[in-house]
mmCIF file of the N, C-alpha and C atoms, coordinates in Angstrom:
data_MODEL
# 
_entry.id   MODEL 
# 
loop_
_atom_site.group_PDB 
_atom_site.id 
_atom_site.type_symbol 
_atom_site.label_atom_id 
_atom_site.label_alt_id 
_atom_site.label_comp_id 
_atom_site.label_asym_id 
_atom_site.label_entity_id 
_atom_site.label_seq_id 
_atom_site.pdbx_PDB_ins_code 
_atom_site.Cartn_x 
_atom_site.Cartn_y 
_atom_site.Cartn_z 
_atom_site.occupancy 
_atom_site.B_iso_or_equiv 
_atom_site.pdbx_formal_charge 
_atom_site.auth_seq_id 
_atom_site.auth_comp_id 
_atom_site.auth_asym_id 
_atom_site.auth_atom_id 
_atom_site.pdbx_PDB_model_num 
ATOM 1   N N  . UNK A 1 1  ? 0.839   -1.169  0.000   1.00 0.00 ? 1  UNK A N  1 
ATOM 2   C CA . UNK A 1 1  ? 0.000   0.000   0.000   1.00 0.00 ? 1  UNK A CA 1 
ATOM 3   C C  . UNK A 1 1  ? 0.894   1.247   0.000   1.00 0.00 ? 1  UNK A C  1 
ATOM 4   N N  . UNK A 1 2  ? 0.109   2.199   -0.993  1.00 0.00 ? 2  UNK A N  1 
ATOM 5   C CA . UNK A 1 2  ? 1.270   3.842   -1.087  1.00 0.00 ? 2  UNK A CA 1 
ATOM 6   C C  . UNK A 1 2  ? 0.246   4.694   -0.892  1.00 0.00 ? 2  UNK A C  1 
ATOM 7   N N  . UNK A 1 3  ? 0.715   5.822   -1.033  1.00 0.00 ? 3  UNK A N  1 
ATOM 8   C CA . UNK A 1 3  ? -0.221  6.880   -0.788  1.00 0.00 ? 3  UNK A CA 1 
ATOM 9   C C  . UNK A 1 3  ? -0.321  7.453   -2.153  1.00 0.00 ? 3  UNK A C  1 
ATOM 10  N N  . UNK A 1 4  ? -2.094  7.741   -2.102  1.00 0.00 ? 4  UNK A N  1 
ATOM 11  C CA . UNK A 1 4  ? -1.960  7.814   -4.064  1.00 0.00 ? 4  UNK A CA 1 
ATOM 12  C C  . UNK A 1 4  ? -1.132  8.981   -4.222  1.00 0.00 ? 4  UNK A C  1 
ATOM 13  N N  . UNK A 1 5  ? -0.724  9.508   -5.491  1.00 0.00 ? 5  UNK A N  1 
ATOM 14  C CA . UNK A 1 5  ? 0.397   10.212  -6.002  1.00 0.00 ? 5  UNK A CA 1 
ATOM 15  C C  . UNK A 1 5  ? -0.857  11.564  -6.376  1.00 0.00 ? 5  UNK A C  1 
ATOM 16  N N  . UNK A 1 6  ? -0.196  12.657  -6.572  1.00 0.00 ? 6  UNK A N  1 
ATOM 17  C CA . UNK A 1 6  ? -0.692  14.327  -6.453  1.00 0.00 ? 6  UNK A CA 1 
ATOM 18  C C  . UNK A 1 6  ? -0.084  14.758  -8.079  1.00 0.00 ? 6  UNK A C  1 
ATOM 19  N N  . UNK A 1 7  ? -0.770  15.554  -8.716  1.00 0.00 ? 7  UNK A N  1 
ATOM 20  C CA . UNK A 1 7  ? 0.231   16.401  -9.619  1.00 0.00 ? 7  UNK A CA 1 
ATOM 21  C C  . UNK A 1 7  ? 0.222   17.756  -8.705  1.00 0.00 ? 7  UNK A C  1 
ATOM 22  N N  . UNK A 1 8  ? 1.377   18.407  -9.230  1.00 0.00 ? 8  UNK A N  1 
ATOM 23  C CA . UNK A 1 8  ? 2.272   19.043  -7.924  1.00 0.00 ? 8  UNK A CA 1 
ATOM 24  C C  . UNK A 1 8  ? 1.848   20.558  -9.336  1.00 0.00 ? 8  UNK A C  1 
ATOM 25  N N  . UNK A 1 9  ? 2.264   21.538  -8.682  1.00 0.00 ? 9  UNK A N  1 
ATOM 26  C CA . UNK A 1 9  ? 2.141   22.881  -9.828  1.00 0.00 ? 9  UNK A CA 1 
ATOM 27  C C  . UNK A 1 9  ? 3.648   22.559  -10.691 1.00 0.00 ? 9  UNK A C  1 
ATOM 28  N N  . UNK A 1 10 ? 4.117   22.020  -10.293 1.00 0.00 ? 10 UNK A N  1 
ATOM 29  C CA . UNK A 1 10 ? 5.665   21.926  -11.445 1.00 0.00 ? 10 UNK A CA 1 
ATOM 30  C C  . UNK A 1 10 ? 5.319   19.937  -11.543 1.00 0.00 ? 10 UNK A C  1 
ATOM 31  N N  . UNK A 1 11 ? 4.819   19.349  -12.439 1.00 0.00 ? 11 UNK A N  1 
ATOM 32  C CA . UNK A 1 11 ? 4.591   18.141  -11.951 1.00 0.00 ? 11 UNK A CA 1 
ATOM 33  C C  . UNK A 1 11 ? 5.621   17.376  -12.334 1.00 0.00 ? 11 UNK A C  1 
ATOM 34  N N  . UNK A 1 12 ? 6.138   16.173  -12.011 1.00 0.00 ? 12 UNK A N  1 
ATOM 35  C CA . UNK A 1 12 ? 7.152   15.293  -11.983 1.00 0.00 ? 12 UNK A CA 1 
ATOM 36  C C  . UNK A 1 12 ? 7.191   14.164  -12.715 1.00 0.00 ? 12 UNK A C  1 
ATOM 37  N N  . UNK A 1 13 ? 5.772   14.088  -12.594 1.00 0.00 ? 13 UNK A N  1 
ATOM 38  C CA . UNK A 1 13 ? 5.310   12.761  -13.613 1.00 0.00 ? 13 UNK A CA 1 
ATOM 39  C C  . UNK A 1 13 ? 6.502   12.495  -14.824 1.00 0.00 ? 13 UNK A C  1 
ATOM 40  N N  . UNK A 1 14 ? 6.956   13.340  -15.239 1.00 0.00 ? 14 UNK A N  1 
ATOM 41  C CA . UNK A 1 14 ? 7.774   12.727  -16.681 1.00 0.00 ? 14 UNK A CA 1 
ATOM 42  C C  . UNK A 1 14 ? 9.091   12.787  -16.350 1.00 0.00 ? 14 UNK A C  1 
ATOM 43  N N  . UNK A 1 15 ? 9.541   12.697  -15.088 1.00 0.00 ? 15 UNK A N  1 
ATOM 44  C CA . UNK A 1 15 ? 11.224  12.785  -14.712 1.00 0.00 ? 15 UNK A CA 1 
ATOM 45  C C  . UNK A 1 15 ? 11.451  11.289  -14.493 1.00 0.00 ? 15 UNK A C  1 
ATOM 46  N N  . UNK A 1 16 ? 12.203  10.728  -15.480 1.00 0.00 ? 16 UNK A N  1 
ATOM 47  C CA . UNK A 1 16 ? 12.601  9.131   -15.284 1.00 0.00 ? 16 UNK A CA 1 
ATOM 48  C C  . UNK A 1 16 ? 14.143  9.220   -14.556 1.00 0.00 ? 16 UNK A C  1 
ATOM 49  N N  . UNK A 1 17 ? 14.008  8.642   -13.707 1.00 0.00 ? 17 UNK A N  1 
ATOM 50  C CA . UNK A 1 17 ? 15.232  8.729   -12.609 1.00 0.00 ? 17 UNK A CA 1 
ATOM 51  C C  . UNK A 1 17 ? 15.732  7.478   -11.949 1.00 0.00 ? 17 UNK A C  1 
ATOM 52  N N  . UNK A 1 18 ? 16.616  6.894   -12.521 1.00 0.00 ? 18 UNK A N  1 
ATOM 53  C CA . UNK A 1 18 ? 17.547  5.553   -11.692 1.00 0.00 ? 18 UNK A CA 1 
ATOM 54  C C  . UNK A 1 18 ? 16.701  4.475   -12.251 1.00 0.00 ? 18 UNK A C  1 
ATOM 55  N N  . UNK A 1 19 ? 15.944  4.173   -13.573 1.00 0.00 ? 19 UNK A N  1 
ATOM 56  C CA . UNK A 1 19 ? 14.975  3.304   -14.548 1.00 0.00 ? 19 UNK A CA 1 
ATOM 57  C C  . UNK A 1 19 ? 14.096  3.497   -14.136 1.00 0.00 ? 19 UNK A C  1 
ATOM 58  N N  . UNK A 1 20 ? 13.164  4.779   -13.210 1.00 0.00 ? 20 UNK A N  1 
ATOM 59  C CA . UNK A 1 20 ? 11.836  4.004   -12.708 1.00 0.00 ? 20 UNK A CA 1 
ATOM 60  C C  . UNK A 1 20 ? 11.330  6.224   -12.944 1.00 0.00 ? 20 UNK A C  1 
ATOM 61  N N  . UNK A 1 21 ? 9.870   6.298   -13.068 1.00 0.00 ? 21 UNK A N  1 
ATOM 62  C CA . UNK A 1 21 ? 9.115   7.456   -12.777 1.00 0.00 ? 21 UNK A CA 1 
ATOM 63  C C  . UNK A 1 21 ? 9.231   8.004   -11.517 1.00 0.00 ? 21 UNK A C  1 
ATOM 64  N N  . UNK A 1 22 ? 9.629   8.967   -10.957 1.00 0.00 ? 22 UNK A N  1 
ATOM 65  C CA . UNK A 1 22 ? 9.445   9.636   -9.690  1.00 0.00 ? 22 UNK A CA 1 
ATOM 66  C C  . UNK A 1 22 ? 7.684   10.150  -10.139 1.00 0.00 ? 22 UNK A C  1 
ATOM 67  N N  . UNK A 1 23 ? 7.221   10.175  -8.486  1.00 0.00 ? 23 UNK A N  1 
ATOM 68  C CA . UNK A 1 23 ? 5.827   10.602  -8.425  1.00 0.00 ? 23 UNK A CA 1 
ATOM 69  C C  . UNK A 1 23 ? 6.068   11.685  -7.117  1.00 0.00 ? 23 UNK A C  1 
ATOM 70  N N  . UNK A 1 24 ? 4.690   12.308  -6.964  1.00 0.00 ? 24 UNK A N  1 
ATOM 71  C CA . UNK A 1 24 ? 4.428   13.591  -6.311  1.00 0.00 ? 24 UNK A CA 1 
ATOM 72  C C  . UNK A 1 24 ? 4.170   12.721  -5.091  1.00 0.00 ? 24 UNK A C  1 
ATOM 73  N N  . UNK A 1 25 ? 4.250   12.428  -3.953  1.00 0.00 ? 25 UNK A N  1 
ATOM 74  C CA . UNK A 1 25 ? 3.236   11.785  -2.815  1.00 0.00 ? 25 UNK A CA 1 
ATOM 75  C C  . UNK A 1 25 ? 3.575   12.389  -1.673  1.00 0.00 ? 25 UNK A C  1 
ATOM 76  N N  . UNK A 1 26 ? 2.313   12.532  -0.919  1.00 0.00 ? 26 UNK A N  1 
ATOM 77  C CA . UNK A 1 26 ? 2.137   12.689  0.503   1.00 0.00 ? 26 UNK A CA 1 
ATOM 78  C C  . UNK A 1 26 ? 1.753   11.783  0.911   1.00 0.00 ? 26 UNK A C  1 
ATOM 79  N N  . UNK A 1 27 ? 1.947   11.389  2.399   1.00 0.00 ? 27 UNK A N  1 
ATOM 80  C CA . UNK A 1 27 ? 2.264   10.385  3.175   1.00 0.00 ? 27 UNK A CA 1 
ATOM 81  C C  . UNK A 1 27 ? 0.804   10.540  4.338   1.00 0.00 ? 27 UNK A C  1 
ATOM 82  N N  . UNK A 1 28 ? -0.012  11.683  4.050   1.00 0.00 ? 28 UNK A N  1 
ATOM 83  C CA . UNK A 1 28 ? -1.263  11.912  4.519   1.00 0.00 ? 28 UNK A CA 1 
ATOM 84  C C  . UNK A 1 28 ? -2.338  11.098  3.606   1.00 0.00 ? 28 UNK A C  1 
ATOM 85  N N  . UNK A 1 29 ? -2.176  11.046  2.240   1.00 0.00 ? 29 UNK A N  1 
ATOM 86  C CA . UNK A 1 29 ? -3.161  11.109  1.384   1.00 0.00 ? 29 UNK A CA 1 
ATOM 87  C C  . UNK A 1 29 ? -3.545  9.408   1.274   1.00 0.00 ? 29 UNK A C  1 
ATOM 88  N N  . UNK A 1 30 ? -4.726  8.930   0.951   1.00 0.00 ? 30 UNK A N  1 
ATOM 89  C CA . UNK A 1 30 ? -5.206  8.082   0.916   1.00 0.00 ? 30 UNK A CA 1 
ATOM 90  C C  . UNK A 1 30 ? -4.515  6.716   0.172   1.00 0.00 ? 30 UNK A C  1 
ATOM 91  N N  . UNK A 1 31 ? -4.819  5.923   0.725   1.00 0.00 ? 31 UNK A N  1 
ATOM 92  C CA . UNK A 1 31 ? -3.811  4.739   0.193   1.00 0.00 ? 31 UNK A CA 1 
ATOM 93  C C  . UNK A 1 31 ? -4.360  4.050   -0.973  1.00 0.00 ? 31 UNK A C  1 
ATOM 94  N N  . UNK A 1 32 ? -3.596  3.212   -1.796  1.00 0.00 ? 32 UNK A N  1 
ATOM 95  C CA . UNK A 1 32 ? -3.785  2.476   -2.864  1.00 0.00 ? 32 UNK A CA 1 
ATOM 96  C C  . UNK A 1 32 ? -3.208  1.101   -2.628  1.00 0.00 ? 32 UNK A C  1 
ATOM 97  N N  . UNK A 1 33 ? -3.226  0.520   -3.959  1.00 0.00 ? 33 UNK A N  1 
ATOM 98  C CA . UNK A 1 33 ? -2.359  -1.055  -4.074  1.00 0.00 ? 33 UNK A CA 1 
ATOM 99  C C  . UNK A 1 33 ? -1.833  -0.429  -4.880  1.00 0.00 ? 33 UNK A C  1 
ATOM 100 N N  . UNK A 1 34 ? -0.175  -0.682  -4.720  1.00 0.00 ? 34 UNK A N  1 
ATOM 101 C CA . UNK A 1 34 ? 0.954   -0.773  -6.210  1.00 0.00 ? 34 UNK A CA 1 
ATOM 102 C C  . UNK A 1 34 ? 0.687   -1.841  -6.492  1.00 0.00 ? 34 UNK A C  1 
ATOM 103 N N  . UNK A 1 35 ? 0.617   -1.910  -7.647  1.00 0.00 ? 35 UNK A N  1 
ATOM 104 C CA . UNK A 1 35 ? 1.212   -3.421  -8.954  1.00 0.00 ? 35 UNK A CA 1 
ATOM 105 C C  . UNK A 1 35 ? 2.439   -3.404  -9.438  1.00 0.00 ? 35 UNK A C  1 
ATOM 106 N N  . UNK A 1 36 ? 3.661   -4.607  -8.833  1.00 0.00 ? 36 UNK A N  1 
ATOM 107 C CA . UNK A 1 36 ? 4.088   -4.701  -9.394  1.00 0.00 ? 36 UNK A CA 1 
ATOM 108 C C  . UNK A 1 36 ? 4.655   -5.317  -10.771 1.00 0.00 ? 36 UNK A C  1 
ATOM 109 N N  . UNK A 1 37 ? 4.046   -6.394  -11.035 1.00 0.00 ? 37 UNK A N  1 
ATOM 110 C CA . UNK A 1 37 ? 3.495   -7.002  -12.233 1.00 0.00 ? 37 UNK A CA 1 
ATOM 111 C C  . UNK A 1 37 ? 1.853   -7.493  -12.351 1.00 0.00 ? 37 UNK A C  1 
ATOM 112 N N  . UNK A 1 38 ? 1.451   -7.405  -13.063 1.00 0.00 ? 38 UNK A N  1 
ATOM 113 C CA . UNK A 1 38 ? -0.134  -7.771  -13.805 1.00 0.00 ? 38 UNK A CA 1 
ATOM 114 C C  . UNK A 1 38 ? 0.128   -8.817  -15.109 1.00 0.00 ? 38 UNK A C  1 
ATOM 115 N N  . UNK A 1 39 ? -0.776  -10.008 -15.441 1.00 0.00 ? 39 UNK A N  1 
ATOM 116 C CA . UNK A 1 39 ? -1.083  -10.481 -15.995 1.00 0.00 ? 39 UNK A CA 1 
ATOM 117 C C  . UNK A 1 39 ? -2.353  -9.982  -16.833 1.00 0.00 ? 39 UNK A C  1 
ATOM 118 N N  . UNK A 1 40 ? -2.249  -8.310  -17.740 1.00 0.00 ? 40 UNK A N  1 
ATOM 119 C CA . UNK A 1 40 ? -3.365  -7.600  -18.256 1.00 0.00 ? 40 UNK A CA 1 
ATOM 120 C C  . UNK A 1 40 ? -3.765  -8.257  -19.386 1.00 0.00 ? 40 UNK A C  1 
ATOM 121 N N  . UNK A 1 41 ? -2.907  -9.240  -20.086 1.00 0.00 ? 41 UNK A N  1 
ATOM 122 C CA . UNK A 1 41 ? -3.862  -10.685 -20.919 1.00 0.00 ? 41 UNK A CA 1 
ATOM 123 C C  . UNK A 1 41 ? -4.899  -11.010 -20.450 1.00 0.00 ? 41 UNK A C  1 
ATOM 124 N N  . UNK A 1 42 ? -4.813  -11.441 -18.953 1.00 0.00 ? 42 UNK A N  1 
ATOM 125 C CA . UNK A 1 42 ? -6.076  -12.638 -18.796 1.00 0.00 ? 42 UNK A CA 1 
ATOM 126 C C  . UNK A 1 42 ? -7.037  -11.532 -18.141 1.00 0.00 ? 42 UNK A C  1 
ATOM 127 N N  . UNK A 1 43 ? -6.986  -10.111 -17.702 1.00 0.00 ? 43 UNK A N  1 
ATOM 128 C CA . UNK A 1 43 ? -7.427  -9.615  -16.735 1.00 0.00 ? 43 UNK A CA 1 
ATOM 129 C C  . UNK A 1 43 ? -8.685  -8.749  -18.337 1.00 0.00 ? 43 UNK A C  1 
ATOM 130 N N  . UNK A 1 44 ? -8.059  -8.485  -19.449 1.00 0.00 ? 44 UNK A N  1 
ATOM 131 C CA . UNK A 1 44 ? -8.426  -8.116  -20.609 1.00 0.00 ? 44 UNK A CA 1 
ATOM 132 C C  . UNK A 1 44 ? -9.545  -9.452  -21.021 1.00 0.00 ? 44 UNK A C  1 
ATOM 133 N N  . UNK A 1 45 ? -8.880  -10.568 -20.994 1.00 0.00 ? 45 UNK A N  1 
ATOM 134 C CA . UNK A 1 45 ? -10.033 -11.784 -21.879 1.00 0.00 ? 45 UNK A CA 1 
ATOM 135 C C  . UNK A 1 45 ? -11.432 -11.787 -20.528 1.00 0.00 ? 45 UNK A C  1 
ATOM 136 N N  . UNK A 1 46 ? -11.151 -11.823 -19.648 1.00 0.00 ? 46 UNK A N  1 
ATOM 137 C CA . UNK A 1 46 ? -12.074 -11.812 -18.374 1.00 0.00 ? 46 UNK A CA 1 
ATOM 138 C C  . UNK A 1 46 ? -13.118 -10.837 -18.735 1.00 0.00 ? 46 UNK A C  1 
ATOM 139 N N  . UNK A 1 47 ? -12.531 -9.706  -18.888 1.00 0.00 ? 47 UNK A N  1 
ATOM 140 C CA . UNK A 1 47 ? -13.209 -8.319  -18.988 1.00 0.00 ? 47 UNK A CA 1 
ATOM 141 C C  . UNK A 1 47 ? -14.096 -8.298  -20.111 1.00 0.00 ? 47 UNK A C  1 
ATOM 142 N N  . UNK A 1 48 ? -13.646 -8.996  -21.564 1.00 0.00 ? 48 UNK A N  1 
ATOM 143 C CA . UNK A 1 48 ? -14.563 -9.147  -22.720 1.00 0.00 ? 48 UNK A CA 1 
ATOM 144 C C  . UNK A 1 48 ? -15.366 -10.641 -22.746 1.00 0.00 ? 48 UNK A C  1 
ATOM 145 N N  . UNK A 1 49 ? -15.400 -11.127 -21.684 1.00 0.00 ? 49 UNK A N  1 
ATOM 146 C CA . UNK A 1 49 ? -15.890 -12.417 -21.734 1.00 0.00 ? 49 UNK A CA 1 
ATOM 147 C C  . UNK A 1 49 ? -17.078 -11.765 -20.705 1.00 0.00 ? 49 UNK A C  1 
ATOM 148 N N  . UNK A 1 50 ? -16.868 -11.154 -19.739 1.00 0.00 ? 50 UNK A N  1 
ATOM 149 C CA . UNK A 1 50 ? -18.136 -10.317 -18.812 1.00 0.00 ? 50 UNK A CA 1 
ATOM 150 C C  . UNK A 1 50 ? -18.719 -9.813  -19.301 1.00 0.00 ? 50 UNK A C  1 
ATOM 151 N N  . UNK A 1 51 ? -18.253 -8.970  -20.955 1.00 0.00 ? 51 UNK A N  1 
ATOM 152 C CA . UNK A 1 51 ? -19.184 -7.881  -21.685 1.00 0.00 ? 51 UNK A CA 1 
ATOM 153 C C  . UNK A 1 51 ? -19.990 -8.409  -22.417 1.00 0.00 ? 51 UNK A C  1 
ATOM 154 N N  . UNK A 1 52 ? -19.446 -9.731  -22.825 1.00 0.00 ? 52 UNK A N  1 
ATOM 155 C CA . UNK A 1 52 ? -20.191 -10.248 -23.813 1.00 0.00 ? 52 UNK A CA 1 
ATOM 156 C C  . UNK A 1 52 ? -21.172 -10.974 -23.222 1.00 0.00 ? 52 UNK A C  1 
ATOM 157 N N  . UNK A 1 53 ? -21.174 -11.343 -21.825 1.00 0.00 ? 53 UNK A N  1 
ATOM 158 C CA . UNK A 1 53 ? -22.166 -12.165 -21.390 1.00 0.00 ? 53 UNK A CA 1 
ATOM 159 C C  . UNK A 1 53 ? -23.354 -11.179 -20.860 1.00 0.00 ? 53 UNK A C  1 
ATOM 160 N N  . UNK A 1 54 ? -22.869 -9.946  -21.040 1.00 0.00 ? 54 UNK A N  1 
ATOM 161 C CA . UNK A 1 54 ? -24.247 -9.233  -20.484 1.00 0.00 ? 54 UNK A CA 1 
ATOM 162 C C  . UNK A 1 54 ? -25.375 -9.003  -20.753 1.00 0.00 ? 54 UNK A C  1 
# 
């Protein structure tokens, strides 16, 4: 769990630093799940197999 990420008035989003995105975060702000890997194949066939059954 992280704390979701902010755009900042100068935002950071596009500074790639040491292979990875730096993000804006406060350590107040509401939490999330990181992913660090996804299987978005099967999470995609799932998703059109739900649409189609509707």
């Amino acid at each position: 769990m992280v704390p979701t990420p902010y755009i900042e008035s100068n935002p950071r989003y596009d500074i790639f630093h040491d292979g990875h995105y730096q993000y804006a975060f406060n350590q107040s702000r509401p939490l999330m799940h990181h992913v660090y890997q996804i299987d978005r194949d099967l999470i995609w066939e799932d998703l059109v197999k739900k649409l189609t059954q509707a």
